[in-house]
C-alpha positions in Angstrom: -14.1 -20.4 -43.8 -17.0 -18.2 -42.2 -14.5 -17.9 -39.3 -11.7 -16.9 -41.5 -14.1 -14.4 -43.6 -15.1 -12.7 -40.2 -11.2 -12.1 -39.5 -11.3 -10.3 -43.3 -14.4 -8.4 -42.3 -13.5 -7.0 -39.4 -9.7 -6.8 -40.0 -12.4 -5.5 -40.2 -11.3 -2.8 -39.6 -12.6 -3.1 -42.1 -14.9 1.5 -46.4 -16.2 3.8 -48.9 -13.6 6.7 -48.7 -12.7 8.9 -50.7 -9.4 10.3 -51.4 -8.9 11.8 -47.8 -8.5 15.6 -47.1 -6.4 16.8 -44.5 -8.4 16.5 -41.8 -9.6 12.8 -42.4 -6.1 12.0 -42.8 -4.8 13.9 -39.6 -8.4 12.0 -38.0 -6.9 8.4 -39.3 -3.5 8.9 -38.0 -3.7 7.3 -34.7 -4.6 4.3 -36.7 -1.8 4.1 -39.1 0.5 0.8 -39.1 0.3 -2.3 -38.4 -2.3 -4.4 -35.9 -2.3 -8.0 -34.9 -4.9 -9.8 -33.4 -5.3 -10.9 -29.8 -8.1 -12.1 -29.9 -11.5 -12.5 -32.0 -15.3 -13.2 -31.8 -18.5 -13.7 -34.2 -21.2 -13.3 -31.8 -20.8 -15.6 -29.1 -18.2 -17.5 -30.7 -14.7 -17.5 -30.1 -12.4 -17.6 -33.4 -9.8 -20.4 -33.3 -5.9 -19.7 -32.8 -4.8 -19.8 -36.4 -6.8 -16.4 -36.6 -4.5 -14.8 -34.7 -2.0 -14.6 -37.3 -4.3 -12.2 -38.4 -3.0 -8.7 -39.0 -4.8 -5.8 -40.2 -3.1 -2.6 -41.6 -3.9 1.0 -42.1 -1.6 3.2 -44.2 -3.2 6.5 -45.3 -6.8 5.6 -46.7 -6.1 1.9 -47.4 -6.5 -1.2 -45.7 -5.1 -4.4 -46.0 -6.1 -7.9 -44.1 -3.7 -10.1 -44.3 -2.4 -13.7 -42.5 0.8 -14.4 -42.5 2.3 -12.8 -45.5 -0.3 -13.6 -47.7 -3.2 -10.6 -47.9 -6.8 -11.8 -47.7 -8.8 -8.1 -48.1 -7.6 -4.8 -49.5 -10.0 -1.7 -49.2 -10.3 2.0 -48.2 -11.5 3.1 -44.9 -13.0 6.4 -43.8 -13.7 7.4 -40.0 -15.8 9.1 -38.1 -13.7 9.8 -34.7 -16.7 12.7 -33.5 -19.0 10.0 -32.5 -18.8 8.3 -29.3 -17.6 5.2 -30.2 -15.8 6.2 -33.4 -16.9 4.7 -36.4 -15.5 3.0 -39.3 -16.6 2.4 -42.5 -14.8 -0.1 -45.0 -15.0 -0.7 -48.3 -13.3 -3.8 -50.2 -12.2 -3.2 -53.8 -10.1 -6.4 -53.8 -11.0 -9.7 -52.6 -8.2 -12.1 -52.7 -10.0 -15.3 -51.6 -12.6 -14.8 -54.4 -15.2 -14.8 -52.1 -17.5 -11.4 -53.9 -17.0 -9.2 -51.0 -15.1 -6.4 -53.8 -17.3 -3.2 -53.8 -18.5 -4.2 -50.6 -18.9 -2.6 -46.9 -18.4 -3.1 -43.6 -19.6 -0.7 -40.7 -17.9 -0.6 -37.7 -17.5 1.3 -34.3 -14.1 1.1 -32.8 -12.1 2.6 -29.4 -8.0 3.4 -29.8 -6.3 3.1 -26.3 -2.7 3.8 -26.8 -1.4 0.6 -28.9 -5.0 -1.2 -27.7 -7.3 -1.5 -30.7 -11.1 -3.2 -30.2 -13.2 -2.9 -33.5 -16.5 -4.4 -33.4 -18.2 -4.5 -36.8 -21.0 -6.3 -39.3 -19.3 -8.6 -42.1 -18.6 -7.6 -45.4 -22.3 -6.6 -47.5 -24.3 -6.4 -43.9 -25.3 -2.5 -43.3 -26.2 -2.9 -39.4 -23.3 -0.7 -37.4 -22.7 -2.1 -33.9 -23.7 0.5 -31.3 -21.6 -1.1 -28.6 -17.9 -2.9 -28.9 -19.5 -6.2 -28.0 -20.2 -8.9 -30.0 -22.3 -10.6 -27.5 -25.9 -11.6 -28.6 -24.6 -10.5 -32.3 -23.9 -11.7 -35.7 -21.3 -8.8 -35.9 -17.7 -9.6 -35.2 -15.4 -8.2 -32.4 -11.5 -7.5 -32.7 -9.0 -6.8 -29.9 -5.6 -5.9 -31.5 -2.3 -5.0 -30.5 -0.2 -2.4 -32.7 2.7 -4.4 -34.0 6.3 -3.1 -32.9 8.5 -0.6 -34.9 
């Protein structure tokens, strides 16, 4: 399950916006769509296969994790693409697998190459932002997605 909650966390990616003005929605647009993962870590630890089903999606100032068709997390993110790595901030306002995470964040950091997506963040309720997009050594959880096709 802690394996399946760091998919949510990070899918991750995954907080505390408000309604965005133009510029943080022009800032998030890269984002926008649909990602799926290729691969996953917490820590040192390499998340099983099943997790791969794992999808996280961006569409304006929301966020939904989801696997499969059913949808784990929903949320709001905001981003901060000035800082070198870009951070994201997400907050959960519902938690479909009733695990307490709603009203809670996760910081992250996270680098956009083309349709390449790595996200490295802390789960849910942890306020520690990664500095690097490594997991190694960590408790904080590392994402390598692949936008999803049109």
């Amino acid at each position: 399950m802690k394996k399946l909650l760091a998919l949510v966390v990070l899918s991750a990616f995954l907080i505390g916006a408000d309604k965005p003005d133009d510029a943080g929605a022009a800032k998030s647009k890269p984002l926008q769509g649909t990602w799926k993962v290729v691969s996953q870590k917490h820590g040192d630890d390499d998340i099983p296969d099943e997790n791969k089903a794992g999808q996280l999606i961006f569409e304006a100032d929301k966020f939904l994790v989801k696997r499969g068709d059913e949808v784990l997390l929903e949320g709001t993110f905001k981003i901060d693409s000035s800082t070198s790595p870009a951070q994201i901030d997400f907050t959960v306002t519902k938690d479909n697998e009733a695990q307490g995470r709603a009203g809670q964040k996760s910081l992250g950091i996270y680098k956009l190459d083309g349709d390449k997506l790595k996200l490295c963040a802390c789960d849910v309720g942890h306020d520690e932002r990664p500095e690097k997009l490594d997991s190694a050594g960590t408790d904080f959880i590392l994402l390598v997605m692949e936008r999803g096709k049109k």
